[in-house]
N, C-alpha and C positions, 0 to 999 in steps of 0.2 A: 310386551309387558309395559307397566306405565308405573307411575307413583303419585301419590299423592299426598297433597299438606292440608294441612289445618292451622287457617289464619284465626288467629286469635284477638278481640278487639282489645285496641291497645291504649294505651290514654291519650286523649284525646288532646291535651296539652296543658290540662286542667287539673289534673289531680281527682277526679271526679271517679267515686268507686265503679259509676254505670252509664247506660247511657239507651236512651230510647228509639226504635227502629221506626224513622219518618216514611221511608219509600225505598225498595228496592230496586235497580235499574237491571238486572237480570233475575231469573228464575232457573232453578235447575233444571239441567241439558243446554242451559247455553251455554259460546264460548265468549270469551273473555280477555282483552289483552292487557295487557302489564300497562298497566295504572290509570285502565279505563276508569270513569264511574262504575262502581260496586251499588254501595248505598247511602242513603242519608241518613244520617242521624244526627239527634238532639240532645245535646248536653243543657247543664243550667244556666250554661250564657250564649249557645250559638247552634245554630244547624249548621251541621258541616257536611261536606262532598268527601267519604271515604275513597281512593279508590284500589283497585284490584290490584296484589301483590306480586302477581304473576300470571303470566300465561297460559290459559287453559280452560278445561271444562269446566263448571257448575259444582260440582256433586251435593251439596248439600248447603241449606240455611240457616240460619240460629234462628230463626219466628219471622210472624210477620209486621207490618205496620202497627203502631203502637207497645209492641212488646220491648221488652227491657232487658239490653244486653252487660254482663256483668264485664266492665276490664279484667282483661287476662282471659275471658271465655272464650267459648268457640264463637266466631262471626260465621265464617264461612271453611266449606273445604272444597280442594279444586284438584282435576286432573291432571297433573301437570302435562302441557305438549311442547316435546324439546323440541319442536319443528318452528317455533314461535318465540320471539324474543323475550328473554326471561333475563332477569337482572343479574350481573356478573358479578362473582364472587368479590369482597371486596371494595365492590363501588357504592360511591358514597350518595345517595341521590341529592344530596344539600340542604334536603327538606329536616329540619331539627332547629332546637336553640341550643345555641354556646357552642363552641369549637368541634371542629369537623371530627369524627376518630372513627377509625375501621370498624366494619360489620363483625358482629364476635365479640369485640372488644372485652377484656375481664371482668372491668367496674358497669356495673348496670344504668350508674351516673353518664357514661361517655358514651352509652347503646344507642343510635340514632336511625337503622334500618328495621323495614320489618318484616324482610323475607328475607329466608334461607337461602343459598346457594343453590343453583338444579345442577345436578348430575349432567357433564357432558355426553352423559351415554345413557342408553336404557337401563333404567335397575326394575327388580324384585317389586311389584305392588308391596307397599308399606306407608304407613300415615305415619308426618314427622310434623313433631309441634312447633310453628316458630318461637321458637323463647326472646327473639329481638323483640316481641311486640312491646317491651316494657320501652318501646323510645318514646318520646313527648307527642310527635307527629310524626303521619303518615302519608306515603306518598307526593301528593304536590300541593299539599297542604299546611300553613302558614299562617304563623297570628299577625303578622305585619299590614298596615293598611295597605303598602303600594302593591299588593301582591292580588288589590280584591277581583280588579279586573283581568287580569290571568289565569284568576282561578276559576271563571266563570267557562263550564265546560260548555259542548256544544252537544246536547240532548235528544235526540229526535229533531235533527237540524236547526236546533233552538240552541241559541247563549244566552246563559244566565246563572245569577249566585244561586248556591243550596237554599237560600233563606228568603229567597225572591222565587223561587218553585215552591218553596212550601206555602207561601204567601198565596202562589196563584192558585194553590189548589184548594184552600178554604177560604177564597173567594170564588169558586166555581171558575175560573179564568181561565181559558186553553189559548199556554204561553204560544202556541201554535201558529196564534191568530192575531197577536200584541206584534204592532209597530214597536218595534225598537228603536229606541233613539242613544243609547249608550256605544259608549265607542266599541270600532269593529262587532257593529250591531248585536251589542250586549242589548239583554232585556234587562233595563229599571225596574227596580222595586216602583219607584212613580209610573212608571210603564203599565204595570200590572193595577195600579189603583187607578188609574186612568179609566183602565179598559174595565175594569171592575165598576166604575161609577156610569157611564156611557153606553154598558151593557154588551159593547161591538167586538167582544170577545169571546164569546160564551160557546161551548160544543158547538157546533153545528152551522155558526154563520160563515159568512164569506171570510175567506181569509185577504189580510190584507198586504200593500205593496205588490210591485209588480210581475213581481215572480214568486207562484204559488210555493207555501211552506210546503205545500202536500208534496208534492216533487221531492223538494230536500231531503226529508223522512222516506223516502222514498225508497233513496239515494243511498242512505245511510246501514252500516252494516248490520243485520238482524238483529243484534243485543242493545242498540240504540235505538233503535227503529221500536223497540218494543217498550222501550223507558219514554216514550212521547208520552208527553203528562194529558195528552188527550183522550190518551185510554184510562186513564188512570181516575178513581171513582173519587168526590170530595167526602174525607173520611174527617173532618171534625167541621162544628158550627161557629157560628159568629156569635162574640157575646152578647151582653146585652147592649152593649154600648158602641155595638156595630162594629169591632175590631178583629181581626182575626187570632185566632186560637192555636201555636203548635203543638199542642195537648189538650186535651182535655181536665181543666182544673175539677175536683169535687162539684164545686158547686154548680156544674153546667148538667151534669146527671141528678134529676130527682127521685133516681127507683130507690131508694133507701137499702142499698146492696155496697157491701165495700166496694171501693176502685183503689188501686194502684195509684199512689203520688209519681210522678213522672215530672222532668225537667226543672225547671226553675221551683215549684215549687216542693219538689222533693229533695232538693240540696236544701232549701230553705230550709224545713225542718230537721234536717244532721244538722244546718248550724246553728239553728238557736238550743238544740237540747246541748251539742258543746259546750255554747255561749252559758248555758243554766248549770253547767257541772264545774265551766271554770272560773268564773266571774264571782265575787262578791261586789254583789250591786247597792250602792247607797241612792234614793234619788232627791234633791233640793228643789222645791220650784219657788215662784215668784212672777209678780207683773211687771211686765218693761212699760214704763209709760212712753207712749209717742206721739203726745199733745203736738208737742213741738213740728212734726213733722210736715214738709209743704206738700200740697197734694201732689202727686206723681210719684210718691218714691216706691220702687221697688222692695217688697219684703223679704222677699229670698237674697237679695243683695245685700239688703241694711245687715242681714240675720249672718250672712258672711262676714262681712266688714266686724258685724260684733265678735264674731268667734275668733274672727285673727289680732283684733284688738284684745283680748282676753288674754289670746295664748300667748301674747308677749308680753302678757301682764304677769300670769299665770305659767310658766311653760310646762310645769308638772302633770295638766291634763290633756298636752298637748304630743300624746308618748304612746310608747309599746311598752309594755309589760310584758315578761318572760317569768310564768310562775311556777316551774319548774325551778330555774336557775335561778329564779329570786334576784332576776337584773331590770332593770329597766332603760329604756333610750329614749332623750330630750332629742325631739326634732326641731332644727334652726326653720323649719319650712313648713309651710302648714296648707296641707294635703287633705282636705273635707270630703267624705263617702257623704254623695246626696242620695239621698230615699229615694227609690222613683218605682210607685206602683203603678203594677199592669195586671191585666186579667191573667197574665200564666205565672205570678207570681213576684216577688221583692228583688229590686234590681238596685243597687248600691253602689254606681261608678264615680269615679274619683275624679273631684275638683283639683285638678295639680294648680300649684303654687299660687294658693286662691289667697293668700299676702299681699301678692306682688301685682296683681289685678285691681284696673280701676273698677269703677259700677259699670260699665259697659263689658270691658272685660270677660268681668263674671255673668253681664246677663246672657252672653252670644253663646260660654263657655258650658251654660247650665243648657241652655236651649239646643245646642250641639249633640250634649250628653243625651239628655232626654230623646231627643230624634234617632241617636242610634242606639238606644237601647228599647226604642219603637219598633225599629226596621230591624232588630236581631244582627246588626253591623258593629258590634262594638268589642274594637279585641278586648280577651280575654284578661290583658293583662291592665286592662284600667278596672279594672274591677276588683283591682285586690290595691296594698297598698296604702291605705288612706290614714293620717295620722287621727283623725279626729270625726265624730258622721254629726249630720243633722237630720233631720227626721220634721217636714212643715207640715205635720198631718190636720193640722187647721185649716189648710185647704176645702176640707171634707169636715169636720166635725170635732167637737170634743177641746178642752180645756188643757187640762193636765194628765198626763202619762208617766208611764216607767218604762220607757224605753229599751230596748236589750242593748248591751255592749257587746261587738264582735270580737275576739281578742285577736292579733294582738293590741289592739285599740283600747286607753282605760275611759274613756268617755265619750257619751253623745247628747247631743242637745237637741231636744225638742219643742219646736214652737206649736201652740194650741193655735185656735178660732179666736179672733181679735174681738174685742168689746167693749161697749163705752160704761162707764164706771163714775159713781160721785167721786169725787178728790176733795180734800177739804185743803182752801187756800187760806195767805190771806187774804180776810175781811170776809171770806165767805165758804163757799163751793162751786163745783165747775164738774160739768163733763167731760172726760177724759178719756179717750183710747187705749189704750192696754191691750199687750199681747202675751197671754199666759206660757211663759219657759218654765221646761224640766230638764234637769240636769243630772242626767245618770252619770254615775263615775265607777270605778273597782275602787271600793276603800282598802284593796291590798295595797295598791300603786298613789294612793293621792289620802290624804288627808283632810278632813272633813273642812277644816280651813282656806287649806286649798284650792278646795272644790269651790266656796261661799266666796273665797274671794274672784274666783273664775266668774261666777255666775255678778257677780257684783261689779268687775270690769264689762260687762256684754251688758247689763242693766245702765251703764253709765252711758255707752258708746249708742246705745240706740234710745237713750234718751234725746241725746244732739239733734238739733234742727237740722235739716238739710234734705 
């Protein structure tokens, strides 16, 4: 007689109602040990390496690639084999945030496992739910940076992150065949664009280094052997702007047939219709002149330095709003969500203590951010947080905007497309530069005064030469 459970996919560490099926690293009839790679999947801000809760057979899937698994649902269900190590009642595996506490535990707050106990003995065939799945993270998974090269399993005798196998597989790359140069011969995200730009990775060539990968996969026990991403077919395209894709956003399909929003840009939309149901939005705009300005200055810098001069001018739209409780919090520190668009959707990671940063600082800081929210490296928890967003959509086009507010945030600034403009001086006129801001606030939290005098410190500070 055997038994069997039903893992149930649990939050991923996000709070995220769902979450999208990137690659599965078994099929059912295989077996499976306690905390192999399972599968991949993609949340709004990361591909992660699920892995197996327990030892044993397969028995069943929740979908396939690209399909959408609901938290709390069935991921998978398995046969349990007591002959195969299976996690003991009670043990903690580490993998969670905030203080250790037993398996079971009462409060759903302290739950940090996500398998059940197995029977020291043979029971009765019966399917049992884990209800632990409600802990934050699973397995030997971790939002911590120093953890990224730990987590990088070994795949069909491959190492490498989730988010660097999803990479190689819509760029056509079999990691198979990619020189590694990350330690204890991790495969690079740069590894895989290497091999992608160079072509010397592709199905079919020679593999590289001295000792064939074929062998290793070879080597490696049936359920790994069969996850080598060399078998494995490129299931989405590059966009237009040559970057790779781990979804398919709308606009990449033009059969005029609905599609499913999935990952980044399907949280997107839960939070801007929140943002529309909780927010009352006023928006203020106005031209910064920046006559004054020597050539070389950085915009995205000046546009900082003005908001943090503002919001010590101004600290009332430098806040959280609670409009439930009708509270609000003055932050002493000022934490900027920078905009950063990408083909799978709006990424908003947090400039921490962008006050306290000189112009260099914030340039490495923003250029940091942006890189890892390229490469899908960016924990989860810079992404939330931020006391105040900017939004430089002038990069790309357009003047004045109205911006959405994420709450708890009551304001964000928007800089447009820069332009030169008559000024009447005196004795005459002059061409002048000007950068068109818009200034969203919640006029539940800030006061239209407020607001004018916000946007009128930031019009002052980035008038300054420098």
């Amino acid at each position: 007689m055997s038994q069997s459970k039903t893992f149930l996919l649990p939050d991923l560490g996000e709070g995220l109602p769902d979450a999208t099926i990137v690659e599965w690293f078994v099929k059912p009839g295989d077996t499976i040990k306690l905390d192999a790679p399972l599968v991949s999947m993609e949340t709004a801000k990361a591909v992660v390496e699920v892995p197996s809760p327990v030892s044993g057979k397969v028995l069943k899937l929740a979908g396939g690639a690209g399909d959408i698994v609901v938290t709390g649902k069935m991921l998978a269900e398995f046969e349990i084999d007591p002959s195969m190590p299976q996690r003991a009642e009670g043990q903690d595996t580490g993998h969670h945030h905030g203080a250790a506490a037993p398996v079971g535990a009462a409060s759903a707050a302290t739950s940090t496992s996500v398998a059940t106990p197995v029977a020291a003995h043979a029971a009765p065939t019966n399917t049992v739910e884990l209800r632990e799945d409600s802990g934050t993270v699973v397995g030997a998974m971790q939002s911590s940076d120093a953890v990224h090269t730990e987590a990088a399993v070994a795949v069909g005798g491959v190492k490498a992150m989730p988010a660097v196998r999803a990479m190689a597989r819509k760029l056509g790359v079999d990691l198979a065949r990619v020189r590694a140069s990350g330690a204890d011969g991790v495969v690079t995200m740069d590894d895989v664009k290497r091999a992608a730009a160079d072509g010397s990775a592709k199905p079919g060539t020679a593999s590289v280094g001295a000792t064939p990968v074929a062998t290793a996969a070879t080597a490696m026990p049936p359920v790994a052997a069969r996850a080598a991403p060399a078998s494995a077919p490129q299931r989405t395209q590059l966009s237009a702007s040559g970057k790779p894709m781990r979804t398919q956003p709308p606009s990449v399909s033009v059969s005029g047939q609905p599609e499913q929003l999935k990952g980044v840009r399907r949280n997107m939309a839960r939070v801007m219709a929140d943002a529309h149901a909780k927010v009352v939005p006023t928006t203020l705009c106005d031209d910064a002149d920046i006559h004054a300005w020597t050539p070389g200055n950085d915009v995205t810098v000046r546009l900082v330095r003005a908001i943090c001069a503002a919001a010590k001018a101004v600290p009332a739209l430098n806040a959280w709003f609670d409009g439930d409780a009708l509270t609000r919090t003055l932050h002493p520190q000022v934490d900027i969500g920078i905009a950063v668009d990408t083909d799978d959707g709006l990424f908003v990671p947090a400039l921490r203590n962008a006050d306290v940063l000189d112009a260099r600082g914030v340039r490495e800081a923003v250029n940091r951010l942006r890189a890892q929210v390229e490469d899908r490296s960016l924990p989860a928890s810079e992404l939330t947080g931020y006391t105040i967003s900017l939004s430089n959509f002038g990069m790309f086009a357009g003047s004045y905007a109205t911006p959405v507010i994420v709450p708890p945030c009551v304001a964000i600034v928007a800089a447009g497309r820069a332009r030169h403009q008559i000024t009447p001086v005196i004795g005459g006129f002059e061409s002048h530069k000007v950068i068109p801001l818009s200034l969203t606030f919640d006029h539940r939290a800030c006061t239209g005064g407020e607001a004018a005098r916000f946007l009128r410190a930031m019009l002052d500070d980035l008038a300054l030469a420098g």
